[in-house]
VORO-51618 format. One record per atom (N, C-alpha, C): y negated, z negated, x. Coordinates in steps of 0.05 Angstrom, whole numbers, plus 5000, padded with zeros to 4 digits. Last residue first. Example, Ala and Ser with C-alpha at 12.3 -4.5 7.8 and 13.67 -1.06 7.14 Angstrom:
<nodes>
504548585257/502148575273/499948435258/511448445264/509048445246/506648445264/
</nodes>
This chain:
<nodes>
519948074828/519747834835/518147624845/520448614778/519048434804/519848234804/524049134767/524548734772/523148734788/523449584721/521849434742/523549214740/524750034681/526349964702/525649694726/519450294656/522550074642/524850024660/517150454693/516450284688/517850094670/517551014712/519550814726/518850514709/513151304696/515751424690/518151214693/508951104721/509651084702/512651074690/510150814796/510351074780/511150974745/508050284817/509650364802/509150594790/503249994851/503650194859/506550364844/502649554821/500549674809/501449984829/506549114838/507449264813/505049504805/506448894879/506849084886/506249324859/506248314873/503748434880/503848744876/511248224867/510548194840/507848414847/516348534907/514148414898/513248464883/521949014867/520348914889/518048644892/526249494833/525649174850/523449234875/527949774788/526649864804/525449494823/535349914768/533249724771/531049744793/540350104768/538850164742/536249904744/541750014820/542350284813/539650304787/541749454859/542649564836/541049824827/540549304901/542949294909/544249404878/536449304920/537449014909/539749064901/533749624985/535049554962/535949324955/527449725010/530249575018/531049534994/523450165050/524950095023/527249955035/518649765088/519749895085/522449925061/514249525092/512949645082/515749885078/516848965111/515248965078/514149255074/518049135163/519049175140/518549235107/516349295220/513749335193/515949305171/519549465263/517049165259/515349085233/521949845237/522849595242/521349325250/517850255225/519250125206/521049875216/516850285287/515250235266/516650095239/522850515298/521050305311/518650165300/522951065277/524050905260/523750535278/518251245289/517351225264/520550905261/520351335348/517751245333/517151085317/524151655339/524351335357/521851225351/522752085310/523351905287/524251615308/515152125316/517252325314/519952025305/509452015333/510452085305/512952205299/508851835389/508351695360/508651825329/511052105425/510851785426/510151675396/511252615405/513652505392/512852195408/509152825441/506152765411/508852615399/511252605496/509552805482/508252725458/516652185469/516352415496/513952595478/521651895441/518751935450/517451995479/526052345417/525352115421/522052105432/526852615348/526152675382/525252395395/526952975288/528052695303/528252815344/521952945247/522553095266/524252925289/521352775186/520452685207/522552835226/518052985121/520352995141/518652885166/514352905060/514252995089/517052895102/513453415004/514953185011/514853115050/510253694964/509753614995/510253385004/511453664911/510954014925/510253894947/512153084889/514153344901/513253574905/510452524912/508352834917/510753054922/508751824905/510552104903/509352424896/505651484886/504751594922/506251954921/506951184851/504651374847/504551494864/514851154867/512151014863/508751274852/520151394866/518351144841/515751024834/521251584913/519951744890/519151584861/517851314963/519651224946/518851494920/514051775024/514751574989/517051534979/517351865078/516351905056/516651675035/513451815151/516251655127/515451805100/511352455186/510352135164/513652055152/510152875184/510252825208/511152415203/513453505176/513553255192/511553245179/515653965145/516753925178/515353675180/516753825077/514753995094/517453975122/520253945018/520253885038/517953975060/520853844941/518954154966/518553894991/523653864882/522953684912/521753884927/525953984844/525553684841/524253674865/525054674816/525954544841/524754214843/526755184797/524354954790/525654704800/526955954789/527555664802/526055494788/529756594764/527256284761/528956044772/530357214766/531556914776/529656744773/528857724760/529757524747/530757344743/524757764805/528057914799/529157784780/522457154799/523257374817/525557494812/518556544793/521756734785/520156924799/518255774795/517056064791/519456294786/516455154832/517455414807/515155704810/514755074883/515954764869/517455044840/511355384900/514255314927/515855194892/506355354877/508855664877/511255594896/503554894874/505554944862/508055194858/500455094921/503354874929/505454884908/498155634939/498155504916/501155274914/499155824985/497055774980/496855694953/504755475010/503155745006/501555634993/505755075081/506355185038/504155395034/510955055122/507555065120/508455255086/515754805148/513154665139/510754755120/517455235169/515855205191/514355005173/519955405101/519755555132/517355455144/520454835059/519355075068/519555125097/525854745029/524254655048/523754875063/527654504962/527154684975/525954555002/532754154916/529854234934/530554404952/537154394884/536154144879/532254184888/541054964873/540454744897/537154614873/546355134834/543155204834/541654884853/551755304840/550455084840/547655094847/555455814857/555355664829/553255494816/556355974906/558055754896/557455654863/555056374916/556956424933/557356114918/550756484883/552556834878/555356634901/547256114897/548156074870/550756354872/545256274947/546256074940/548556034918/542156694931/543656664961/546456444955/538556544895/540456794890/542456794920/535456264925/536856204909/539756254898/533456654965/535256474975/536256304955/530656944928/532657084938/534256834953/526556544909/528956634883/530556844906/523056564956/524956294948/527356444928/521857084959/523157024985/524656674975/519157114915/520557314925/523257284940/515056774915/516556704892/518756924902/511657014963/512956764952/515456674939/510057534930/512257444960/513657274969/507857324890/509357474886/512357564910/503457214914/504856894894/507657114891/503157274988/501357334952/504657124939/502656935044/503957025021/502657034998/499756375065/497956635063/498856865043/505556165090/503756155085/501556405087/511056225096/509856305057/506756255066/514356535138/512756355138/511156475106/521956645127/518956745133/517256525119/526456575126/525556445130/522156545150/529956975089/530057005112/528156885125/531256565037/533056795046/532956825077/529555865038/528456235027/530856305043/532455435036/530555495055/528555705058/535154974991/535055264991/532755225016/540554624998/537654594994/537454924995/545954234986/545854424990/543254534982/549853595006/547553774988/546554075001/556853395013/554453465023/552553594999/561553294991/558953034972/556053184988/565853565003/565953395007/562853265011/564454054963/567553824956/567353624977/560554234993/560954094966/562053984948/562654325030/560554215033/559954155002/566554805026/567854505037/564754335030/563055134989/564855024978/566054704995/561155355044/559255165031/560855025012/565555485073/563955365082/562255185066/567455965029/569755725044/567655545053/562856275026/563656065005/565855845017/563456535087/560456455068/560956215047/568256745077/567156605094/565056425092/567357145041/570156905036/569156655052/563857555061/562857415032/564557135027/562457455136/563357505108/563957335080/558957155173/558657495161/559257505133/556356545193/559256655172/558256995167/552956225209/554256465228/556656615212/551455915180/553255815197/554656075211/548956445145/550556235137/552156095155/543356645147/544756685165/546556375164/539556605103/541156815101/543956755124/539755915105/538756185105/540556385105/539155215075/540755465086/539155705082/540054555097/537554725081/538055005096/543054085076/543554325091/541254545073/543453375075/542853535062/541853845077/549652865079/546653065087/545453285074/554352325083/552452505066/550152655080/557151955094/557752125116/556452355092/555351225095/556051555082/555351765090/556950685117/554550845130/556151115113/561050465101/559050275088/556550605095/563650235155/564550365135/561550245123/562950535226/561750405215/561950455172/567550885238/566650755258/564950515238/566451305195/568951285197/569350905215/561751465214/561551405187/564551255186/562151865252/560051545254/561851435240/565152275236/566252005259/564451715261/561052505209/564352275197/564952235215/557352635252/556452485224/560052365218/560752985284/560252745303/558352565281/561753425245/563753345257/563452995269/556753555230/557753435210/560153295221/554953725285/552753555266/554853405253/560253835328/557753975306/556353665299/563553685357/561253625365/559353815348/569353695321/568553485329/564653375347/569354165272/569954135310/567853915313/571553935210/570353995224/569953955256/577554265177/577454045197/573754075214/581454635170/578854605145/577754325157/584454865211/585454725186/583454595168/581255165236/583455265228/585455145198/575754835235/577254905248/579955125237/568255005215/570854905213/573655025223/562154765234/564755005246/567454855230/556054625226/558754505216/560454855223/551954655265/551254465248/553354385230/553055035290/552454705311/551954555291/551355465260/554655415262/554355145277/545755285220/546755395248/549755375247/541355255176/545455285165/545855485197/536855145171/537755435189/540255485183/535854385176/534854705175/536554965185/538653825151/539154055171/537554265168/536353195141/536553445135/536453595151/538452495110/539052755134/538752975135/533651995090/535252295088/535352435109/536651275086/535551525103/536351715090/535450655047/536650905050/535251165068/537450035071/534950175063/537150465067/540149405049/540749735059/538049925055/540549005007/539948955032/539549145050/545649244971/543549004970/542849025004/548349944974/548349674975/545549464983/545350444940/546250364974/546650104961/543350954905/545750764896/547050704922/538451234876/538951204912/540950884897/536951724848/540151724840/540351554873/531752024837/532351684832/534551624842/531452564851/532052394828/532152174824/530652544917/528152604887/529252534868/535052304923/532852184933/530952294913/539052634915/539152334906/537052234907/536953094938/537353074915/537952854900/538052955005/535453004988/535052954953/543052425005/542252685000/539252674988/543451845046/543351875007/542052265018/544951275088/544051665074/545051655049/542650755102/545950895087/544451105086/541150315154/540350505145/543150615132/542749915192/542949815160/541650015146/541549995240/540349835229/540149785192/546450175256/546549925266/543649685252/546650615224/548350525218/547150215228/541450875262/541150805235/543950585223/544050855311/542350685313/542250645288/548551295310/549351015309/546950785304/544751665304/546351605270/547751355282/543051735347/541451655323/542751575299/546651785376/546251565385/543251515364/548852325363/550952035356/548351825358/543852605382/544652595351/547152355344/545052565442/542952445424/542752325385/550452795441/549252545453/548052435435/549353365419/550753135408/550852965417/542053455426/544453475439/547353365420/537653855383/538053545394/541553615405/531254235378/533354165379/535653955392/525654265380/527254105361/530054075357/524754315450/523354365420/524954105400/526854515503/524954405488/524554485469/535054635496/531654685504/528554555492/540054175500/538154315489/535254415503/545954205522/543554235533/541554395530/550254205469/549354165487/546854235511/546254235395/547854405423/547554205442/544754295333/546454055356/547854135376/539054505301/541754555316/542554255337/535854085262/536054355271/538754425284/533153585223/534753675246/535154005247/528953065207/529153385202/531353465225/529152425153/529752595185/530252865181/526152105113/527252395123/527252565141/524651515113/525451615124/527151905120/520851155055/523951265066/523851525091/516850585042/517850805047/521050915059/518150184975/517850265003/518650545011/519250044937/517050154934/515550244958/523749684942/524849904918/521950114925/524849204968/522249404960/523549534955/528948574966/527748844964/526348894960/530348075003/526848075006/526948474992/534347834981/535348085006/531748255010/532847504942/534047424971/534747614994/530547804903/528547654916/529947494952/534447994882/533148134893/531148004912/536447514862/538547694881/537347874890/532947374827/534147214847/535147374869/533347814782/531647754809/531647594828/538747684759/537847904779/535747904804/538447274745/540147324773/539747444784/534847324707/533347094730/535647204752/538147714673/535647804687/534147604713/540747344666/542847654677/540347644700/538947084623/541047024641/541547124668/538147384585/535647314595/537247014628/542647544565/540947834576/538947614593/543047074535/545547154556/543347444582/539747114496/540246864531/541746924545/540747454467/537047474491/537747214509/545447354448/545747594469/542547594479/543646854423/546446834444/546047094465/540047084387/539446844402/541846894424/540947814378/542647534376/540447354389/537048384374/538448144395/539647914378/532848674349/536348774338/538248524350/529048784395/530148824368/533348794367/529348334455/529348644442/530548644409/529947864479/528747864452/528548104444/529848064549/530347844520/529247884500/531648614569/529348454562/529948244537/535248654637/534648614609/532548524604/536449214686/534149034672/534748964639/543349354693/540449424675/538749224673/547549274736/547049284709/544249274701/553849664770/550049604765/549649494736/558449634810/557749514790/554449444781/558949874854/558750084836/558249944810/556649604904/560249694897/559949874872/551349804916/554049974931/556549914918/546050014878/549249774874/551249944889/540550004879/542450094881/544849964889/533150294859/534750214878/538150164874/528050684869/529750624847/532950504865/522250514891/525350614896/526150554869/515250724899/517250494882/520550694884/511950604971/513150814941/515150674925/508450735022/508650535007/509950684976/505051095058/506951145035/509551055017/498851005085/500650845063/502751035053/495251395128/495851305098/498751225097/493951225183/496351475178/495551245145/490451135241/490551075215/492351285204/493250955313/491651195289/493051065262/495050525340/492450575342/491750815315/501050525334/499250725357/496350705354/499450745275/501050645281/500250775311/495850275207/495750425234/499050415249/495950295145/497250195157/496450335184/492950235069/493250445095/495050235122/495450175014/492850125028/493550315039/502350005017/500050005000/497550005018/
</nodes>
């Protein structure tokens, strides 16, 4: 809430209301005592539920209204060149850090919908791949991922630490993991959606939208739709724009049509540089969701990249989301309640 410095520079607040989340699977609903229709027996029983609840939120200190972390990834080669691309070294030794700090992944698409269901005490990360590179999932002979892709050295974390979900979100281009053919193309994304991954649209051939007429725009997203949808069925969730950069009308990323395909998309990803909003809160901004660029600190990455950011959030908790550990309940400080997205407002446990 407010503003927060990091490094000395002022960076706005993205302070945001979570909708938060019951890892064993047992959630139960804010009650309100005395609702029409109630028993004396069933508004004490409900009015019961509700002091536990917040009790139970109030002991694992959750923000539901905190920010979240969306990590951006690119290829996972050994000996990367400068830029954005990360080694498998490095990439284990981020997904072990998040595991170690009680970070669970939740998919882009869980995250703009509300749908963030981590255990009490767990703050949730998004994992997102750009480019659908083959370094980012190869599968072996036996439908097995090769052990130093992205997805291969993600379920080994996951396997290592239980509790940490071996979930991400694959923001794809024409150039499908290096797949040519049409069997090829679907065997791949099919494994990725039989096994819980998300599947984002990138545009087709990842040209820069910025300056694009609305027509080029809308051109180049409904073809990577149409990319999508012809090889599995499943009309992707969000989008994330080529290089970050949005066209000149923000709303032409978020809907629109082409060829007669119409999108309308829960989410629009940038490239960096910031934690994002809780999508619960007023802060939430789906045509310019921001990502954080994972690199350690080296260069302009001392302070905004994710050894950074996710170092910040560890000295700065109260400003970071932490779940109560229930699914159908938006939890946080009482103070907090004036940064609550409308939409969320039959869901609140403050405490």
């Amino acid at each position: 809430m407010g503003r927060f410095k990091v490094a000395g520079i002022a960076v706005a607040s993205l302070s945001v209301v979570t909708l938060s989340a019951c890892g064993s699977g047992h959630s139960t609903q804010a009650a309100k005592p005395g609702h029409p229709g109630a028993t004396p027996s069933k508004a004490a029983a409900e009015a019961t539920m509700r002091k536990a609840a917040v009790e139970a939120a109030a002991r694992v200190k959750a923000n539901e209204l905190g920010q979240v972390p969306v990590l951006m990834y690119h290829r996972v080669v050994k000996n990367p060149p400068p830029g954005d691309d990360r080694s498998p070294a490095q990439f284990r030794a981020e997904l072990e850090r998040l595991a170690a700090e009680k970070y669970v992944p939740v998919t882009a698409a869980e995250y703009v919908t509300g749908k963030i269901d981590i255990p009490a005490g767990t703050h949730p990360v998004v994992l997102t791949f750009d480019d659908s590179s083959p370094s980012q999932l190869t599968l072996d002979g036996t439908g097995v991922p090769l052990p130093d892709t992205a997805v291969g050295i993600l379920m080994d974390v996951a396997r290592k630490h239980p509790g940490f979900r071996p979930v991400a979100t694959f923001y794809v281009i024409k150039d499908l993991f290096g797949k040519s053919k049409t069997e090829e193309q679907v065997q791949v994304l099919e494994w990725l959606k039989d096994h819980g991954f998300d599947i984002g649209n990138h545009t087709r051939d990842h040209l820069n939208l910025m300056g694009k007429s609305q027509e080029q725009v809308a051109g180049q997203i409904a073809a990577g739709q149409t990319l999508i949808t012809k090889l599995i069925k499943t009309p992707p969730v969000t989008l994330a724009l080529p290089y970050g950069n949005q066209p000149h009308k923000k709303d032409w990323a978020l809907r629109g049509s082409a060829s007669g395909v119409r999108y309308d998309y829960r989410g629009v990803f940038l490239a960096g540089y910031t934690p994002a909003p809780s999508p619960y809160t007023k802060d939430f901004d789906p045509v310019g969701i921001p990502r954080i660029r994972s690199k350690e600190k080296v260069g302009d990455c001392v302070k905004f990249c994710s050894a950074a950011w996710l170092d910040w959030l560890g000295t700065n908790p109260n400003d970071r989301y932490t779940s109560d550990g229930n699914a159908k309940t938006v939890a946080f400080p009482k103070f907090k309640a004036p940064f609550v997205a409308a939409s969320y407002k039959s869901r609140v446990l403050p405490y």
